[in-house]
C-alpha positions in Angstrom: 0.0 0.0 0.0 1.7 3.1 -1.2 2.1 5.8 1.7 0.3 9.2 1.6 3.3 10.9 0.7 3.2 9.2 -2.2 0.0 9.7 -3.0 0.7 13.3 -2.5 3.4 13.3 -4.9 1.6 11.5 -7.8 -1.2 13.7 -7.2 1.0 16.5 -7.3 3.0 15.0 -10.3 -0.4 14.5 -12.2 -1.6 18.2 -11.8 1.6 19.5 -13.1 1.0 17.5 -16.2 -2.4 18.5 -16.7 -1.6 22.3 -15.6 1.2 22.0 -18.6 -1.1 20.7 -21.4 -3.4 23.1 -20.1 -1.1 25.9 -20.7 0.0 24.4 -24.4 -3.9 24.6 -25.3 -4.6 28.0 -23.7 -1.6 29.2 -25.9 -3.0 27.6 -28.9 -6.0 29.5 -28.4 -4.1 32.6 -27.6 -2.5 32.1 -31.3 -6.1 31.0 -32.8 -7.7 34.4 -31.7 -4.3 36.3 -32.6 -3.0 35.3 -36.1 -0.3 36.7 -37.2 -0.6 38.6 -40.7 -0.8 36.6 -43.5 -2.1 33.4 -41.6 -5.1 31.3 -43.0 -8.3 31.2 -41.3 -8.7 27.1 -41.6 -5.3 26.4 -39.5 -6.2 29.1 -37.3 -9.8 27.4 -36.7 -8.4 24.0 -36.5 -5.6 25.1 -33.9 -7.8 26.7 -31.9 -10.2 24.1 -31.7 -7.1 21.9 -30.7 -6.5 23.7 -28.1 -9.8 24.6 -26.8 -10.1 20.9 -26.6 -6.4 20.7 -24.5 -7.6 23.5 -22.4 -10.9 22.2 -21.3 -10.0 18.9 -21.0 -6.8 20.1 -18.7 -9.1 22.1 -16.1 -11.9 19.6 -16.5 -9.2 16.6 -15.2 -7.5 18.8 -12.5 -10.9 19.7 -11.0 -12.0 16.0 -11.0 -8.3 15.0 -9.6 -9.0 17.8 -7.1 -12.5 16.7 -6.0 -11.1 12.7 -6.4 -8.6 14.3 -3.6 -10.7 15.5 -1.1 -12.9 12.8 -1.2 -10.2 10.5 -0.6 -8.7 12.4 2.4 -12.9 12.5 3.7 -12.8 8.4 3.4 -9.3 8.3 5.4 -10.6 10.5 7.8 -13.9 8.0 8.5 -11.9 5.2 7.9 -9.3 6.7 11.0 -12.0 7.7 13.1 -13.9 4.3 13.4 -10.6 2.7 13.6 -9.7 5.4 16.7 -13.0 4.7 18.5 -12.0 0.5 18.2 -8.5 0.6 19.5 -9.2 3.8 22.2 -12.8 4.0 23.1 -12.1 0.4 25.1 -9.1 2.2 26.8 -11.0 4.8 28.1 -14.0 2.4 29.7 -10.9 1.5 31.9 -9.8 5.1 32.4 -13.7 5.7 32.8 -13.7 3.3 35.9 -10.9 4.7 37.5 -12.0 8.1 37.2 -14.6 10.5 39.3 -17.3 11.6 38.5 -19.9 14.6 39.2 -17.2 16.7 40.6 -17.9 19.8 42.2 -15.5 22.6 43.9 -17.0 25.9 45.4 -15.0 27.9 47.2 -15.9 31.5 49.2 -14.0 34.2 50.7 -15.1 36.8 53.3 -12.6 39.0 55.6 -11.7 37.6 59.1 -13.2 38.8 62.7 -12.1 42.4 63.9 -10.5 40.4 66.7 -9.0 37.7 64.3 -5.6 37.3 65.3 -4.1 36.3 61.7 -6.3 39.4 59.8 -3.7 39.5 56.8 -5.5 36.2 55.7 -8.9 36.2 54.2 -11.3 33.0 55.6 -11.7 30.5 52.6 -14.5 27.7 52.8 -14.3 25.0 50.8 -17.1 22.7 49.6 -15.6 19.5 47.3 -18.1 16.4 46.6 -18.0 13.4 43.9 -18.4 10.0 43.2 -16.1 7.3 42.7 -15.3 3.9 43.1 -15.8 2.7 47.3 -13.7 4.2 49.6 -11.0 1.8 51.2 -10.9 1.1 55.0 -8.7 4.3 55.4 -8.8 7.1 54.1 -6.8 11.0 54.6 -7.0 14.8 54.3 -3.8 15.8 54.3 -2.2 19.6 55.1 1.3 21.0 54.4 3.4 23.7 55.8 4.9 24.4 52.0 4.5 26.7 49.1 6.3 24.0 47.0 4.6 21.9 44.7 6.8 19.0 45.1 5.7 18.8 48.4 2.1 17.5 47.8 3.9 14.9 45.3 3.9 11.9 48.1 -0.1 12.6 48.9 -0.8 11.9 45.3 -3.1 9.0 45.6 -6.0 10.0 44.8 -7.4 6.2 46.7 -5.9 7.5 50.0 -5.9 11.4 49.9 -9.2 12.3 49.6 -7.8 16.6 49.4 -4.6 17.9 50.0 -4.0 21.3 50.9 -0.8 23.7 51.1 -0.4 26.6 53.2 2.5 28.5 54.3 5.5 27.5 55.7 5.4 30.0 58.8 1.9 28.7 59.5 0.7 25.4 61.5 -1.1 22.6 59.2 -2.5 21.5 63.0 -4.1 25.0 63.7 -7.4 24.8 63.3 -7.9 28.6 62.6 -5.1 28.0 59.6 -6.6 24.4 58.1 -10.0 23.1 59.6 -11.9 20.2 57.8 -15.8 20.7 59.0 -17.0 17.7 58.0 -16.3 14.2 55.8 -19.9 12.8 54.5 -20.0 9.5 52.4 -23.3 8.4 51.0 -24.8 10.5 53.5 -23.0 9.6 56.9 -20.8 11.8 58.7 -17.2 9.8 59.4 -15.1 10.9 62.5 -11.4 11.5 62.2 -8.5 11.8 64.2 -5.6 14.0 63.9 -1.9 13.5 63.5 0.7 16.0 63.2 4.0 15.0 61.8 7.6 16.4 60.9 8.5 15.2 57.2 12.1 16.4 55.7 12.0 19.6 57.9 7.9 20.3 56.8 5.3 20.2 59.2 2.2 18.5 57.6 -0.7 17.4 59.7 -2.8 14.3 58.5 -6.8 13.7 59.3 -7.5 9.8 58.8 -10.6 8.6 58.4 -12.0 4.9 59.0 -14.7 4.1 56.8 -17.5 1.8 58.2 -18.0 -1.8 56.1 -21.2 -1.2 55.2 -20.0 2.1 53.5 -17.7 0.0 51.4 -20.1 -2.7 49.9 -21.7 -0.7 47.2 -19.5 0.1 44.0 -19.1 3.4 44.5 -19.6 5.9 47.2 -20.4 9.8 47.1 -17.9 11.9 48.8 -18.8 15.3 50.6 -15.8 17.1 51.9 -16.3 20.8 53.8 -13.3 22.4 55.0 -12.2 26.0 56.3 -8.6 27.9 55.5 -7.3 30.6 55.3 -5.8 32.4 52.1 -3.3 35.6 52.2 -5.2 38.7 50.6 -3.1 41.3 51.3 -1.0 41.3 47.8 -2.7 43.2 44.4 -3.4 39.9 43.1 -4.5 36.6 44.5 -4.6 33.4 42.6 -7.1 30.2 44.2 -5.8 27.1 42.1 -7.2 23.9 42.2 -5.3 20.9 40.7 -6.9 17.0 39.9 -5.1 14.5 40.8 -7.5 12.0 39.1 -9.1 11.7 36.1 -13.0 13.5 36.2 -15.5 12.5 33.9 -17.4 16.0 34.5 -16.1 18.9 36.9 -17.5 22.4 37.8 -15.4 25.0 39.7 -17.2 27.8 41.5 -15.5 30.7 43.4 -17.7 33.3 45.2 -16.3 36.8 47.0 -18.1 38.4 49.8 -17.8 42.1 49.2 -15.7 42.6 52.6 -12.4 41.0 50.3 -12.3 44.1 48.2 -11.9 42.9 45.4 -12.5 44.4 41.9 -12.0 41.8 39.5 -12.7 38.1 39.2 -11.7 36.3 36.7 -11.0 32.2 35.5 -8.4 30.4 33.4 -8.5 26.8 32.7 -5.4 24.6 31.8 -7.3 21.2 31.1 -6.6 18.0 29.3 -9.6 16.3 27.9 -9.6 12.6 27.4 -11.8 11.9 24.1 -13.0 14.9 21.8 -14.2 18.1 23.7 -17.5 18.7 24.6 -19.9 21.5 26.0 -17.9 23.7 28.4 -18.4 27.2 29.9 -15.4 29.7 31.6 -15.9 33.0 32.9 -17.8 35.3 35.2 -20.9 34.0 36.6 -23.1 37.7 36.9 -22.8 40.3 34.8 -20.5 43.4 35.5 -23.8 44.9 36.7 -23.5 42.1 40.1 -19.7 43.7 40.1 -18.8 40.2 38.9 -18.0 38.6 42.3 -18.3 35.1 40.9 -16.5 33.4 38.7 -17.3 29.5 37.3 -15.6 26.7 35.2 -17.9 23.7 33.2 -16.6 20.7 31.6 -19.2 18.3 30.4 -16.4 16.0 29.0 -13.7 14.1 30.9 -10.8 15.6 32.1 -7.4 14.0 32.5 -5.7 14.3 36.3 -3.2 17.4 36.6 -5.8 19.7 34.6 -6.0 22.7 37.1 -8.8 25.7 37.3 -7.0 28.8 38.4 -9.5 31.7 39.7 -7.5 35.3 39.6 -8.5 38.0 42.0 -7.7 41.5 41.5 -7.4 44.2 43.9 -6.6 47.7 43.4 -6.8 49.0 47.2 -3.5 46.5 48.5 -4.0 45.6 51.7 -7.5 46.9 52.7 -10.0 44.3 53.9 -13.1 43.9 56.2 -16.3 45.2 56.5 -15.0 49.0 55.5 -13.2 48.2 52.4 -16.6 46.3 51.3 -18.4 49.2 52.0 
């Protein structure tokens, strides 16, 4: 079977032929229509009938070789489509099962107390649920003392780590006021935790395990509600809320919400995603009109995503530093 380059090049090689007689006939008839003095009409008639005939029959083949083209390439591309859906489509069933589903991320800020004693940071609550395969016996929330992403890199199991979160180095993952989770739900039940602080290469991190029931780990899959509070610095100009899958999501929406105490003027959303399989309905951007000061900002994917896509939500804030209840005045 001769390669497409090949079949390029005949096709290429053909043309030029054709585009060369077609030239030698449109001369003819340039002649024909053009005789030079003392010519006869009956060669003139019968060259330029000669090369009327060369002409047409030149364009008349090039246009068929061209349509004979793209009908070719349209067959190829059916023909590599279905063969595409046989050889992936069963490879993403697997990467289907592995994956979560229904995710959803919100997120709020709103200033601290008057008599907070870290006010520099703005309160963050976080509300992450989906579904995936059953939960195993133990699971973990896990929060680190580091800015650095290599950090998170051992609590990337995304069977064991339910979330894990990074905060500053200065600041305690084991202070409650820094790193709080409110509450761990699966299929509808609350789960108790218990709370172990621990010293890894010179990084405090703090771990929250979990012990899922039996009965929670019978069905195929289980639905996970997660609520936690942080904290996130506001005092710079701009403020960046990033959110990173370590799994693969067959659907995902990311919502971030500012209470007018943040001061901030602008909200905006950028995606860096991966899709698994062709893309299909999404939606990026603000979630009110500039008319609701556009406060909220949202991210849609209706089609699978591939773990390490990340959702970053950008706040900007021309009044650095100012927060609380007179700033969102």
């Amino acid at each position: 079977m001769s390669s497409d380059k090949e079949r390029r090049l005949r096709l290429a090689r053909g043309i030029s032929v054709l585009t060369a007689v077609g030239v030698v006939g449109l001369s003819g008839m340039l002649i024909a229509l053009f005789p030079s003095p003392g010519q006869q009409p009956s060669p003139a008639l019968m060259l330029g009938l000669v090369s009327n005939a060369l002409f047409s029959g030149a364009l008349t083949a090039i246009i068929f070789n061209t349509l004979a083209s793209r009908e070719a390439e349209q067959q190829m591309d059916v023909i590599l489509e279905r063969v595409l859906r046989q050889v992936f489509m069963p490879i993403r069933s697997v990467l289907d099962v592995g994956a979560i589903g229904h995710y959803r991320f919100v997120t709020h800020l709103t200033a601290p107390a008057a008599d907070d004693p870290h006010p520099e940071y703005a309160v963050q609550l976080i509300r992450l649920a989906y579904t995936r395969r059953t939960l195993p016996a133990q699971v973990s929330m896990v929060c680190i003392a580091s800015m650095d992403d290599r950090a998170a890199d051992p609590y990337a199991d995304p069977d064991r780590y339910l979330m894990r979160w990074q905060i500053e180095e200065h600041l305690m993952p084991d202070d409650r006021a820094m790193f709080a989770p409110g509450s761990l739900t699966v299929d509808g039940e609350e789960v108790s935790c218990s709370v172990r602080p621990k010293m890894v290469r010179e990084m405090r991190i703090c771990e929250y395990v979990y012990q899922i029931p039996r009965h929670l780990r019978r069905s195929s899959s289980n639905r996970v509600e997660i609520a936690v509070a942080t904290r996130k610095y506001i005092m710079d100009a701009h403020v960046i809320i990033k959110v990173v899958l370590f799994a693969n999501v067959t659907d995902a929406e990311f919502y971030c919400t500012l209470d007018g105490s943040v001061a901030c003027d602008r909200l905006s959303v950028a995606a860096n995603v991966a899709g698994l399989g062709p893309r299909g309905e999404s939606s990026v951007g603000s979630t009110y009109s500039d008319l609701h000061r556009g406060l909220a900002a949202h991210a849609h994917y209706r089609y699978p995503l591939q773990a390490g896509s990340s959702i970053t939500f950008y706040l900007d804030r021309k009044e650095r530093g100012r927060i609380g209840s007179e700033a969102g005045a």
